[in-house]
C-alpha atoms as an extended CHARMM CRD file, in Angstrom:
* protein
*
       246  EXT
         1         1  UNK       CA             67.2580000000       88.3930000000       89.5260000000  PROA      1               0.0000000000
         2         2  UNK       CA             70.5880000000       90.5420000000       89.8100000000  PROA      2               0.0000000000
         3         3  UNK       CA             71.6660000000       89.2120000000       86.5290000000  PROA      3               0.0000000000
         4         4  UNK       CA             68.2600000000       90.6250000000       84.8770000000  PROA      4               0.0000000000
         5         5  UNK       CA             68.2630000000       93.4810000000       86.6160000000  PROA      5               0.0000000000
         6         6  UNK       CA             71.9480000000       93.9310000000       84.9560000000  PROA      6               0.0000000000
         7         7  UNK       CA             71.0840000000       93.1720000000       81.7520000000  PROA      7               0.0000000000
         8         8  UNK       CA             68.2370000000       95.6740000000       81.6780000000  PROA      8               0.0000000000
         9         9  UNK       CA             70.8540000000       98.7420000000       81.8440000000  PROA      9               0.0000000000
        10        10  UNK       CA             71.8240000000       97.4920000000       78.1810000000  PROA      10              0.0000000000
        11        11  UNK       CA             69.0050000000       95.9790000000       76.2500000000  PROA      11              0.0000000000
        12        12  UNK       CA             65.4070000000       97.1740000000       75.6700000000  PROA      12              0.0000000000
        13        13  UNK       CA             64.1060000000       94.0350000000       76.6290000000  PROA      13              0.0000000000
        14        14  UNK       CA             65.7020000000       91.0220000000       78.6210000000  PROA      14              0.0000000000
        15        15  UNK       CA             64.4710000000       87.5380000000       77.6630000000  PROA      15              0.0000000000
        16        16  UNK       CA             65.0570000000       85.0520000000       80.7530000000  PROA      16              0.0000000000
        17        17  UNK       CA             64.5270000000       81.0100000000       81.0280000000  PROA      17              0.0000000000
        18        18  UNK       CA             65.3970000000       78.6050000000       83.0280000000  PROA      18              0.0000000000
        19        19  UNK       CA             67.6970000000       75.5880000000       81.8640000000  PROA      19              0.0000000000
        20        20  UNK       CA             65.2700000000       72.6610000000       82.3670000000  PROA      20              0.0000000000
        21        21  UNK       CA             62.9870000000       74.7420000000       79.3060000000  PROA      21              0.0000000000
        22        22  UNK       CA             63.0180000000       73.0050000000       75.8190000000  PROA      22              0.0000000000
        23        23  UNK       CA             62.6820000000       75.2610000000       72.9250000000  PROA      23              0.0000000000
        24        24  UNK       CA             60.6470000000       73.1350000000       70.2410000000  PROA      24              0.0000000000
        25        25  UNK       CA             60.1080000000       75.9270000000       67.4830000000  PROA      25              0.0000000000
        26        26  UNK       CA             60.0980000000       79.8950000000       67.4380000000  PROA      26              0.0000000000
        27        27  UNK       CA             62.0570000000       82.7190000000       69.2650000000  PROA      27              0.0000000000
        28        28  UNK       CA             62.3260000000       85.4050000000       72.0300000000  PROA      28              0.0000000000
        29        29  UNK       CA             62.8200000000       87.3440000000       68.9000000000  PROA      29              0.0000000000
        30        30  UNK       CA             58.8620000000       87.1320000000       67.9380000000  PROA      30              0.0000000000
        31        31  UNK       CA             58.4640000000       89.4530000000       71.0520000000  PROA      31              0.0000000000
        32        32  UNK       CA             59.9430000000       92.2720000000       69.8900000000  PROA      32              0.0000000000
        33        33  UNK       CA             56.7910000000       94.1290000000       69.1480000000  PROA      33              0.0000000000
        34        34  UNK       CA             56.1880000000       93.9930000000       72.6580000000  PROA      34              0.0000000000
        35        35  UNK       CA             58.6430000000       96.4080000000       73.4330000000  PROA      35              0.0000000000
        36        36  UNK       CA             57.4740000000       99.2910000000       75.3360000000  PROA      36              0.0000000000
        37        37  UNK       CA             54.3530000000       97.9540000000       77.3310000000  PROA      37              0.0000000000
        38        38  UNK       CA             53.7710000000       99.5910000000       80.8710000000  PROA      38              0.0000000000
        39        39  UNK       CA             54.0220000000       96.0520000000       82.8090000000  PROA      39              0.0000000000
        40        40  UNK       CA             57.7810000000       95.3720000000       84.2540000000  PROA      40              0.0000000000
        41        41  UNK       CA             57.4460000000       91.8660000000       83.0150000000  PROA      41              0.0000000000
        42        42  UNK       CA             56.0240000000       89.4820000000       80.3200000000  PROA      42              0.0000000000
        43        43  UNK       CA             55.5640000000       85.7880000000       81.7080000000  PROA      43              0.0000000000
        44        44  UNK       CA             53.1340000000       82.9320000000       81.1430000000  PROA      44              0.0000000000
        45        45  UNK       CA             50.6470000000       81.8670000000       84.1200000000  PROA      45              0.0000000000
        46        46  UNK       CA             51.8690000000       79.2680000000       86.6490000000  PROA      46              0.0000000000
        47        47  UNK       CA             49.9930000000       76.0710000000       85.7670000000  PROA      47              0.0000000000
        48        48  UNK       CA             48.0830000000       75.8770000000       89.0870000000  PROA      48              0.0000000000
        49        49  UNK       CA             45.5680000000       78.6260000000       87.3580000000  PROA      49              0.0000000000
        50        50  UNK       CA             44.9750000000       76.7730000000       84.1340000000  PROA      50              0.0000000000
        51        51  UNK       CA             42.3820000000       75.0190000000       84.6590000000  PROA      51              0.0000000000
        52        52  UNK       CA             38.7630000000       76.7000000000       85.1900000000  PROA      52              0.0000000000
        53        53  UNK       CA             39.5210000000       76.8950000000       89.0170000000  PROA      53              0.0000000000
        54        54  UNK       CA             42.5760000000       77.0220000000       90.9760000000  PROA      54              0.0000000000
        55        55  UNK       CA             44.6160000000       73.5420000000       91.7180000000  PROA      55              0.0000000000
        56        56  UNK       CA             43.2910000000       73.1650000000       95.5500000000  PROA      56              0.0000000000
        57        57  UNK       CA             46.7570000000       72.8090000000       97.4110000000  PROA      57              0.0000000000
        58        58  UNK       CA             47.8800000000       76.7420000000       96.4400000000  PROA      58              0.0000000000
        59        59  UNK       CA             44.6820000000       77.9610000000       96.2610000000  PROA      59              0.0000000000
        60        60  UNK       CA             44.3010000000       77.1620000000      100.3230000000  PROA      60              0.0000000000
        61        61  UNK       CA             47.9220000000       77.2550000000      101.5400000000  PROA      61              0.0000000000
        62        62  UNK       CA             49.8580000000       79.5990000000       99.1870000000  PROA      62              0.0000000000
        63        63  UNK       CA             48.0460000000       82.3140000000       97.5680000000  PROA      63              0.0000000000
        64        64  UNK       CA             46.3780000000       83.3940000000      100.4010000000  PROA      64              0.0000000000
        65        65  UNK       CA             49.2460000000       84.6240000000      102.1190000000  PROA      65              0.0000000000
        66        66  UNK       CA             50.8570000000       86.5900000000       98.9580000000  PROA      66              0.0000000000
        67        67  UNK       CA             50.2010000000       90.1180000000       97.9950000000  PROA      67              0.0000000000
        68        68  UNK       CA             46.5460000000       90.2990000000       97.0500000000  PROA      68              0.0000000000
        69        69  UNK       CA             47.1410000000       90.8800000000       93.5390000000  PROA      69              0.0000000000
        70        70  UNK       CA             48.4240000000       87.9980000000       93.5140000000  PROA      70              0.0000000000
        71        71  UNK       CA             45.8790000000       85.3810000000       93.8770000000  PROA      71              0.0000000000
        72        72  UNK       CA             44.5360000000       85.3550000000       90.3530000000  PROA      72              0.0000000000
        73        73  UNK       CA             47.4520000000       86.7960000000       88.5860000000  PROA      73              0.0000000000
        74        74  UNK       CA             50.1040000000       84.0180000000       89.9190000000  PROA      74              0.0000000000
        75        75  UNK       CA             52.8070000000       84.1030000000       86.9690000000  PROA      75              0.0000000000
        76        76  UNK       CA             55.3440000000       81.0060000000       86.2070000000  PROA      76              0.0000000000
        77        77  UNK       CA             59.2290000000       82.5110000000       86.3340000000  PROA      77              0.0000000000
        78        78  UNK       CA             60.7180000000       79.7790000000       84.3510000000  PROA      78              0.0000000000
        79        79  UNK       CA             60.2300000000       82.0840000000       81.0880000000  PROA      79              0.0000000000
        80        80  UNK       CA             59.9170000000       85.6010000000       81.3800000000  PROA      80              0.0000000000
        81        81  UNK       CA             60.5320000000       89.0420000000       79.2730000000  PROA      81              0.0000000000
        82        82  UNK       CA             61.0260000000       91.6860000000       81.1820000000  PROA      82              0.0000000000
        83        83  UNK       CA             60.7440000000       95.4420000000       79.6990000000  PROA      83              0.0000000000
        84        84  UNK       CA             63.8050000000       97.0080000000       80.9800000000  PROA      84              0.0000000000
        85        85  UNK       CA             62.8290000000      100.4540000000       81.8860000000  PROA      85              0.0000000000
        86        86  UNK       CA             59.8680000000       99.6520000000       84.1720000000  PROA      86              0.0000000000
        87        87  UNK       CA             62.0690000000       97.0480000000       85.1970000000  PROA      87              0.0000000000
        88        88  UNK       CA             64.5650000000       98.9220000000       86.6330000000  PROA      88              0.0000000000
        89        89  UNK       CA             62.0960000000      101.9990000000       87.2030000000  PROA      89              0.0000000000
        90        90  UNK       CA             60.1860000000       99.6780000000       89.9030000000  PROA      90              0.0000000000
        91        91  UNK       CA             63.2780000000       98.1620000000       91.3730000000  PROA      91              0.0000000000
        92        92  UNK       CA             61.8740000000       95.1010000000       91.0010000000  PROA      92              0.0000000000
        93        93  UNK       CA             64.4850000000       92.5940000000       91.4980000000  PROA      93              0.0000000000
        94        94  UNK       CA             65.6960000000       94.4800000000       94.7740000000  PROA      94              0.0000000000
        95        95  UNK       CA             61.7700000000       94.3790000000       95.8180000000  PROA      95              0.0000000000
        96        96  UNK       CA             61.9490000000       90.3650000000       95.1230000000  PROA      96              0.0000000000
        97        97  UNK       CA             64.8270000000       90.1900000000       97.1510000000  PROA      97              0.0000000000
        98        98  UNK       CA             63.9440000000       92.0210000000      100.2210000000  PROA      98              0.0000000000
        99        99  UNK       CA             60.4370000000       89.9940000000      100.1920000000  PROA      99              0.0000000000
       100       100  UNK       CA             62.7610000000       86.9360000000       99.9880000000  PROA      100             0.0000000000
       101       101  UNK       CA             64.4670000000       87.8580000000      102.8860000000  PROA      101             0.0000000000
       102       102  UNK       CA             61.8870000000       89.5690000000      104.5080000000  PROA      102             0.0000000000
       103       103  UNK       CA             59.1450000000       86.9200000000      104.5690000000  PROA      103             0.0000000000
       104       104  UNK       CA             61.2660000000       83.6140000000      103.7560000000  PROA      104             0.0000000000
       105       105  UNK       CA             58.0460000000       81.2910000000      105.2380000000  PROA      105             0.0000000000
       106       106  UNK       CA             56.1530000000       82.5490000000      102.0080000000  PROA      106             0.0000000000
       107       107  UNK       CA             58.4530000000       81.6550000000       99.2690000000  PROA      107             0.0000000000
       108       108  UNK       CA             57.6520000000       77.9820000000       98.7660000000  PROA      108             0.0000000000
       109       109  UNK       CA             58.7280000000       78.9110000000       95.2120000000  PROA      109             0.0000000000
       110       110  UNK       CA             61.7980000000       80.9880000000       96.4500000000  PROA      110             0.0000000000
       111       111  UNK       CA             62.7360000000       84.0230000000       93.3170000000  PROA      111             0.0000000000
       112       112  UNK       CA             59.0040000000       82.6840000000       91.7230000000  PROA      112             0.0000000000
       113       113  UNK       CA             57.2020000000       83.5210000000       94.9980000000  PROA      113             0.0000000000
       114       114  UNK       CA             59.6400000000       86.9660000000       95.1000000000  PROA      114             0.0000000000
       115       115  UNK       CA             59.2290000000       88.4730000000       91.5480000000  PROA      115             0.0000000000
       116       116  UNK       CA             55.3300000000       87.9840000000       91.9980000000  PROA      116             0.0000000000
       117       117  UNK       CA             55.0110000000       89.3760000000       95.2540000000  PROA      117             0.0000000000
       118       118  UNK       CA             57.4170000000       92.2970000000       93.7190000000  PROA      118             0.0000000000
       119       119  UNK       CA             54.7080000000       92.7050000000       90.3250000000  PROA      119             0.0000000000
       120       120  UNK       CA             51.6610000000       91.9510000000       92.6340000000  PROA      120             0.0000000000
       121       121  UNK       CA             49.9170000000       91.1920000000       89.4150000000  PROA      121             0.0000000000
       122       122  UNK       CA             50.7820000000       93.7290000000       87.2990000000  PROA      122             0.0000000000
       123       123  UNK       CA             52.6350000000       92.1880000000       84.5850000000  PROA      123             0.0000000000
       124       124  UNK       CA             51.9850000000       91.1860000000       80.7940000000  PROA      124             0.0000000000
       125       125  UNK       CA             49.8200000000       88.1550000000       80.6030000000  PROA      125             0.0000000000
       126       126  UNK       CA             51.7980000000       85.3350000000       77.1650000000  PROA      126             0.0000000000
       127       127  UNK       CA             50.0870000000       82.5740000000       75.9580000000  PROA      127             0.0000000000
       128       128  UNK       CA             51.2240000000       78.8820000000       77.3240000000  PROA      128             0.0000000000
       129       129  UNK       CA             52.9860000000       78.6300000000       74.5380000000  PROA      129             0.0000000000
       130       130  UNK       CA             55.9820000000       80.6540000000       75.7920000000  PROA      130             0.0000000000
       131       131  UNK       CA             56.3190000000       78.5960000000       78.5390000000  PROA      131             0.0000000000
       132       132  UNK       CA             54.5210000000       75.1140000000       78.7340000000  PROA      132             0.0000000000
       133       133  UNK       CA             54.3110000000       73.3690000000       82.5080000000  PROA      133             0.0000000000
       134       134  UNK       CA             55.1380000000       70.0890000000       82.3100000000  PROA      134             0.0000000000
       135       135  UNK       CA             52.3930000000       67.8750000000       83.7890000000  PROA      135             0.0000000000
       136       136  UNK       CA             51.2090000000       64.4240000000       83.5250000000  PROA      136             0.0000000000
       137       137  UNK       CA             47.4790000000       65.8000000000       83.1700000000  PROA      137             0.0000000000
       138       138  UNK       CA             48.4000000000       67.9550000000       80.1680000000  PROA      138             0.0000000000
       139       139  UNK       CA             51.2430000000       66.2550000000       78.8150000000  PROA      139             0.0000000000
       140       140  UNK       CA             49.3930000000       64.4140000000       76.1740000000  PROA      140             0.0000000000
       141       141  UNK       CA             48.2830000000       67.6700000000       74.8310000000  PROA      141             0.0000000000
       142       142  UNK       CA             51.5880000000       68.9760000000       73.4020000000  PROA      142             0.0000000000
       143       143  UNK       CA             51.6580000000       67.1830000000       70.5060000000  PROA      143             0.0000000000
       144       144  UNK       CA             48.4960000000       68.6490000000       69.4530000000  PROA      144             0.0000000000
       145       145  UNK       CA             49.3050000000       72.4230000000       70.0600000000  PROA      145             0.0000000000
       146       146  UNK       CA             52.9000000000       72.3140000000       70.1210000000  PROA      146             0.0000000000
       147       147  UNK       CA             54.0570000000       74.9660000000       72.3470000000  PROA      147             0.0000000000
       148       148  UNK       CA             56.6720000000       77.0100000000       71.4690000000  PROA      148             0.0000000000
       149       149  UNK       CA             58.7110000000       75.9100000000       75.3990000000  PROA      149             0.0000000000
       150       150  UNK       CA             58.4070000000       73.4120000000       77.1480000000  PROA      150             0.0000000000
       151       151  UNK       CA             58.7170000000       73.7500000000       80.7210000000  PROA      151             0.0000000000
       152       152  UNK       CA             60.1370000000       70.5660000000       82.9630000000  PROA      152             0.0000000000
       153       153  UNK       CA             58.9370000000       71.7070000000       86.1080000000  PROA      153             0.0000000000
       154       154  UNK       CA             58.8370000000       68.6790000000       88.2720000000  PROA      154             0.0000000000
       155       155  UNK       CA             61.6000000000       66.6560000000       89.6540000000  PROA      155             0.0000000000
       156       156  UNK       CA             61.5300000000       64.4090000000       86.4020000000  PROA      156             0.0000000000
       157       157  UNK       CA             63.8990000000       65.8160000000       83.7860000000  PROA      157             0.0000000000
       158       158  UNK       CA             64.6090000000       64.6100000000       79.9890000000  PROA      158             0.0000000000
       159       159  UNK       CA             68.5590000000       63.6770000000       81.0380000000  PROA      159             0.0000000000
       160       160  UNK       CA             66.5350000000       61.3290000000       83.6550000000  PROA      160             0.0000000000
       161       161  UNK       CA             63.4580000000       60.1940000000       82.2320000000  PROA      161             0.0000000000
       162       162  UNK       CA             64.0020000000       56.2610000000       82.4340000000  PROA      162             0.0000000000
       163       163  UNK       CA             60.4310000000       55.8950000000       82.4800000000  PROA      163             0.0000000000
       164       164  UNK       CA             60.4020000000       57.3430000000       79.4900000000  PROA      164             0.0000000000
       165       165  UNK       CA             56.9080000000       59.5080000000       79.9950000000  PROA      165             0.0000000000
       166       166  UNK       CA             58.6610000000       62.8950000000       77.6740000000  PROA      166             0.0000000000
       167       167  UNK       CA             58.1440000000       62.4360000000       74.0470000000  PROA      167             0.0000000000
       168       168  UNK       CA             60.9450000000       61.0800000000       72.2280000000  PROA      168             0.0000000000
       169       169  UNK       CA             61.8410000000       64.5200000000       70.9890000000  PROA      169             0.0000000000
       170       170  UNK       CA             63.6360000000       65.6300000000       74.5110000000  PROA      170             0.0000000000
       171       171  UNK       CA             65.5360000000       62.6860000000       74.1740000000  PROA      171             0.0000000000
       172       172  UNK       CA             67.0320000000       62.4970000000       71.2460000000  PROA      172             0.0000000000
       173       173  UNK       CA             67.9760000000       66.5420000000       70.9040000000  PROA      173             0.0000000000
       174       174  UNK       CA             69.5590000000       66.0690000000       73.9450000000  PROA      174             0.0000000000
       175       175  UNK       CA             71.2550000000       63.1480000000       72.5550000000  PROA      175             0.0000000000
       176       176  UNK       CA             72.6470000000       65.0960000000       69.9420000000  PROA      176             0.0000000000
       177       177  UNK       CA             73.7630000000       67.7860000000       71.8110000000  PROA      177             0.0000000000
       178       178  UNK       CA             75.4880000000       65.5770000000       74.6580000000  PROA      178             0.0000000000
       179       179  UNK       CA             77.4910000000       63.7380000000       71.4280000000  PROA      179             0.0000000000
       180       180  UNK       CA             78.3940000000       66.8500000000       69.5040000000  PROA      180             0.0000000000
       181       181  UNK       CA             79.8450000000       67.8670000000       73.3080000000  PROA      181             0.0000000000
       182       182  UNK       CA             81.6180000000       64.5890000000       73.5410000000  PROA      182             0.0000000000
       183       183  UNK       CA             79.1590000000       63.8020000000       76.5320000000  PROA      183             0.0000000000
       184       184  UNK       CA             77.5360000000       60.8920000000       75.2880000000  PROA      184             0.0000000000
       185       185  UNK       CA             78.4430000000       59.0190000000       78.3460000000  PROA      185             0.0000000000
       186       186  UNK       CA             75.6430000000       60.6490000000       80.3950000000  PROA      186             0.0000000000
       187       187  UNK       CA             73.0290000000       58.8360000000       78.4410000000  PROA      187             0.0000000000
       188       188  UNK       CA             74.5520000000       55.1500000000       79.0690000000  PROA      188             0.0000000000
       189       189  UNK       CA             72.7980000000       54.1480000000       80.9920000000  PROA      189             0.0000000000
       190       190  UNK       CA             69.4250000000       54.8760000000       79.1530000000  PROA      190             0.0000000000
       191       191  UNK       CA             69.4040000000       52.8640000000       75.9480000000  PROA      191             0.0000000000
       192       192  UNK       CA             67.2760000000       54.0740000000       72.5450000000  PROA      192             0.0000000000
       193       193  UNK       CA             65.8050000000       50.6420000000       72.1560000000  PROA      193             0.0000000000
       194       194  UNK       CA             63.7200000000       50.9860000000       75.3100000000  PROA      194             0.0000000000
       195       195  UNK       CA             62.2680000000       54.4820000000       73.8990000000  PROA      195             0.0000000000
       196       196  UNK       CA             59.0580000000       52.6440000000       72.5590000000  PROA      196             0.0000000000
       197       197  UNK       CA             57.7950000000       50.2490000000       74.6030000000  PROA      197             0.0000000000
       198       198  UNK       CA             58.4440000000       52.4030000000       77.7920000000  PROA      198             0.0000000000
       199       199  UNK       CA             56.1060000000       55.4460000000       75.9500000000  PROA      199             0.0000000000
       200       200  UNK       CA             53.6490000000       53.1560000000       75.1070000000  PROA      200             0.0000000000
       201       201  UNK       CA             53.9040000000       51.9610000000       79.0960000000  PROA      201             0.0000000000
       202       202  UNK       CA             53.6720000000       55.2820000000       80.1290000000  PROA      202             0.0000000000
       203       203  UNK       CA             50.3460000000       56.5250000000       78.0010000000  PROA      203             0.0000000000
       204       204  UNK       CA             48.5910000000       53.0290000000       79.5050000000  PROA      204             0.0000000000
       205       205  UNK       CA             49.6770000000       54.5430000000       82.9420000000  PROA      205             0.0000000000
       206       206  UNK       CA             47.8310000000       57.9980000000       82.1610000000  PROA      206             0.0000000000
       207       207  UNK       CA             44.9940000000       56.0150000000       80.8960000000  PROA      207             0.0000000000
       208       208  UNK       CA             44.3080000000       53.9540000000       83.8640000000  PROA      208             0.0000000000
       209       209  UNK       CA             46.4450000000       55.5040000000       87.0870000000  PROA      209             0.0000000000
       210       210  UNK       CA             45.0950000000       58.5460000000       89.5040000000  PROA      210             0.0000000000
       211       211  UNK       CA             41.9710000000       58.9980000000       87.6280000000  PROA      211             0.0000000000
       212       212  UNK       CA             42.8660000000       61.0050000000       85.0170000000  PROA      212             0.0000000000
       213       213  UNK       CA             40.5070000000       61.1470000000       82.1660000000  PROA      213             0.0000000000
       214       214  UNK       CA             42.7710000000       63.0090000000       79.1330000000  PROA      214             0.0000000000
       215       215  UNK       CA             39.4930000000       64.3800000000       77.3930000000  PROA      215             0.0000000000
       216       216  UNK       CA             38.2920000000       65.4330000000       80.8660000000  PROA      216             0.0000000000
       217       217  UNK       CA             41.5450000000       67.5350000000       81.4490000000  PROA      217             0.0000000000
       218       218  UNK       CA             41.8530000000       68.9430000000       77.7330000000  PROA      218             0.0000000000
       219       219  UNK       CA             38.4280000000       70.0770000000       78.2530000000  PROA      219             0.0000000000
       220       220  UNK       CA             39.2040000000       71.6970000000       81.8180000000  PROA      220             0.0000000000
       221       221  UNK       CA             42.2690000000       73.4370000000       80.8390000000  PROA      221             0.0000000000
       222       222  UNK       CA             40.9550000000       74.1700000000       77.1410000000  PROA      222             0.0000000000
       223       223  UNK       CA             38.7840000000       77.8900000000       77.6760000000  PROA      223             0.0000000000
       224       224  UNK       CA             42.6460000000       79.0920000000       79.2010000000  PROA      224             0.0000000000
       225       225  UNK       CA             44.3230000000       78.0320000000       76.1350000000  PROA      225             0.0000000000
       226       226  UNK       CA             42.0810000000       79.0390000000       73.8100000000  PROA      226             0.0000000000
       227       227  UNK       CA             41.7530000000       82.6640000000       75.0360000000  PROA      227             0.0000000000
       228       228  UNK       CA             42.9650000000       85.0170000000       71.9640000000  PROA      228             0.0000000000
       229       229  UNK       CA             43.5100000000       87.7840000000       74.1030000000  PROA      229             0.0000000000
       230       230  UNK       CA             47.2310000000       87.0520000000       75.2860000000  PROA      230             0.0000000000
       231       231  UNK       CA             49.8250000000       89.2270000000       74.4800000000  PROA      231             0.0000000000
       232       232  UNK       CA             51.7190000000       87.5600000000       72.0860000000  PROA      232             0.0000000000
       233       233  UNK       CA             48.1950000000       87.1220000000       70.3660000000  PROA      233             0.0000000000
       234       234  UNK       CA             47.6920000000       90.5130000000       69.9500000000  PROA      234             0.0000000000
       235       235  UNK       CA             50.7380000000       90.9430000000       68.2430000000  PROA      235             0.0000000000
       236       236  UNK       CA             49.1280000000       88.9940000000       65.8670000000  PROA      236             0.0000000000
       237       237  UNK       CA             51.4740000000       85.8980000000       66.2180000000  PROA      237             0.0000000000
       238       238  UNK       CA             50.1510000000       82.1550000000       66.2660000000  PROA      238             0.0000000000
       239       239  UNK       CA             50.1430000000       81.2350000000       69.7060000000  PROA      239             0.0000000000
       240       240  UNK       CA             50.5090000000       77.4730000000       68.6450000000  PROA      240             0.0000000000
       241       241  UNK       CA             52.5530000000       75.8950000000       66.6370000000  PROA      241             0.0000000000
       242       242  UNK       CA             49.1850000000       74.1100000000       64.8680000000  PROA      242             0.0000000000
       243       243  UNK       CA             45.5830000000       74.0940000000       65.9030000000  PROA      243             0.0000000000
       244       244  UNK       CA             43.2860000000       72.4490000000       63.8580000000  PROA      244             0.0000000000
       245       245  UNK       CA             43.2040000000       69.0860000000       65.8670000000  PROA      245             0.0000000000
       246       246  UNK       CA             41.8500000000       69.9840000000       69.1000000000  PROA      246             0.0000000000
């Protein structure tokens, strides 16, 4: 948050991600029509609100204890834009901090739970494409819409995925970044012959483990991600990448 709020005394607009994001197509650059809008930040909403109701664990035990405005306007910060002047105008990463410090029992999310409590829902609503949430139940529909970001939120990462349940696309970027770096050694240990067989083990698993139905979910989570209203919609870009097979 300090090295936004930094940032925003030079540049217009500050684009922010976290490192476990994977950039499959497009640009911060896209948002540049954005520029100006009254709302501190841009950001994409947290996965727990995707769906046509709330995910039941932070609808009981989280929200409820956050700033009002925050219960149905619950933002992810792994990607976020912020538009510096309000930024700094609202002193909104001080604001995070002192509700970090202030109320450290309410930051399960830690600098998440602080910008949002900071915003208390007033901030610029992007499509999922900007920042997708990794997630078992809509993991299988990336390929389809192909998000712009990917988003590894849980504790499984690409560099660590010897289960292999990430497309093969992680993988071998990340291969070819680690050997242009002469750090090919980190990926020993995970072979590319096992790529394969492990996916296909892993889309059985989603098939047949914790009761999740794939058409079930797309159609649970599709009336979010088909909304045309989004910010980045408005501006009159794609918000997918394609989205003729639904």
């Amino acid at each position: 948050m300090t090295a936004l709020e930094e940032l925003c005394q030079y540049y217009e607009q500050v684009a922010y991600s976290d490192v476990d994001v994977f950039q499959r197509w497009g640009s911060f650059g896209e948002l540049i029509g954005m520029a100006g809008h009254k709302q501190p930040l841009a950001a994409v909403r947290d996965r727990s609100l995707w769906g046509s109701e709330p995910e039941v664990w932070v609808a009981k035990n989280y929200f409820p204890k956050l700033p009002s405005g925050v219960h149905n306007r619950y933002f992810n910060a792994g990607v976020i834009v912020a538009n510096s002047k309000v930024f700094l105008e609202q002193e909104i990463a001080q604001r995070s901090l002192a509700f970090l410090q202030d109320y450290p029992e309410l930051c399960h999310y830690a600098d998440q739970s602080g910008l949002n409590a900071a915003v208390n829902g007033d901030w610029l609503e992007l499509s999922p494409s900007w920042n997708w949430q990794a997630n078992t139940h809509y993991d299988h529909l990336i390929p389809l819409r192909n998000p712009r970001f990917v988003h590894f939120t849980g504790p499984i990462k690409p560099w660590k995925d010897k289960r292999r349940r990430f497309d093969e696309v992680y993988f071998f970027a990340m291969k070819q970044w680690l050997e242009l770096n002469g750090l090919h050694h980190v990926l020993e240990d995970i072979t590319d012959a096992t790529f394969l067989a492990s996916r296909e083990r892993m889309r059985t698993r989603l098939l047949t483990e914790g009761n999740t139905n794939p058409l079930e979910m797309r159609n649970f989570v599709k009336p979010y991600i088909d909304r045309i209203d989004f910010a980045d919609a408005e501006l009159g870009l794609p918000v997918f990448g394609w989205t003729d097979d639904r």
